[in-house]
C-alpha positions, 0 to 999 in steps of 0.5 A: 529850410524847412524839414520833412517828418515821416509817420509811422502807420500803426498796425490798426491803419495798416488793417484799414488798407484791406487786400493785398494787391495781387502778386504782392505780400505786405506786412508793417515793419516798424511802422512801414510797408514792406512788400515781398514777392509771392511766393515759390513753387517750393515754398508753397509745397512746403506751406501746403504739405504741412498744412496737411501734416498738422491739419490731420493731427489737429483736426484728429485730436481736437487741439484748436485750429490752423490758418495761413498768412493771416495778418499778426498784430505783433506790436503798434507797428508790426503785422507780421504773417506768418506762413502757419498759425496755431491756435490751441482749442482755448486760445483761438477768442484771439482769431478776430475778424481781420487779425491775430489780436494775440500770441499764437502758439506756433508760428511758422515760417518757411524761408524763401531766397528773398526772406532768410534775414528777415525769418532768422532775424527779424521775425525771430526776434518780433515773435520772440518779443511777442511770447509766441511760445513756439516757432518753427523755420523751415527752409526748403533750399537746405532742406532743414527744420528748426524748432524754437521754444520760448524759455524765459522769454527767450527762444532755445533750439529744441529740435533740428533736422534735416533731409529725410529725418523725421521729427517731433516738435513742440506744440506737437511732441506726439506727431511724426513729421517725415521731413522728405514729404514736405521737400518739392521734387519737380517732375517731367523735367528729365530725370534729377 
């Protein structure tokens, strides 16, 4: 009788296989594929309002850089993308040319129906393990903001909120983030 073997590909082979194939999300979770839906009106808005958000206070006061889904070397066999990365002014030499090669110092994730285990678990923990000091979850369906930083190597709620609360987190205490422009509200459907 004979056995089969399996072998985790590492995050280097993972790089190799280029391009995700449209309509499909891939990151490597402990040496295997996982593949995710793209994502929801909602989440979008939420990704793209924040980008906005943060892009005009980065870009304002000259603190480094902003990008979004990009591959995150996170471990040998973890690539995570994190919806939203920060990288301060001193730190962005660990943007390579087709990854994250290091912490940055904000990941972002926003929660969709199929990610909220994976974001408040799974991502949490990995993010935790790989010293991103920072890391925000966002979840559009309850409309809540939760700010986590890390503290002896382990991530403590900083800052919550929720609804039309406006908030101040860190790598940003400065900056008011008005949580009601980042909740999508569907128009030409009748009256909600």
């Amino acid at each position: 009788m004979s056995s089969a073997s399996t072998i985790k590909m590492t995050a280097r082979q993972f790089l190799l296989l280029g391009e995700d194939p449209p309509g499909v999300r891939l990151e490597l979770a402990n040496g295997e594929i996982a593949v995710s839906p793209s994502p929801l009106p909602t989440h979008s808005f939420v990704v793209s309002m924040l980008l906005r958000i943060l892009g005009n206070h980065v870009e304002a006061h000259k603190l480094g850089a902003l990008f979004g889904d990009l591959d995150t070397l996170v471990e040998e066999y973890f690539v995570r993308r994190p919806d939203i990365l920060y990288f301060a002014e001193d730190r962005l030499h660990l943007v390579g040319e087709k990854a994250v090669e290091g912490p940055p110092d904000l990941c972002i994730e926003v929660i969709s129906p199929s990610s909220e285990t994976i974001d408040r678990e799974d991502k949490f923990s990995e993010y935790q393990d790989f010293s991103v000091p920072n890391y925000w979850i966002v979840d559009p369906a309850q409309r809540t903001f939760e700010a986590f930083q890390l503290r002896r190597k382990k991530y403590t709620s900083v800052v919550r909120g929720q609804g039309a609360d406006t908030v101040h987190a860190p790598p940003f205490p400065e900056l008011a983030i008005p949580l009601a422009e980042l909740w999508w509200r569907p128009r030409g459907r009748g009256r909600q």
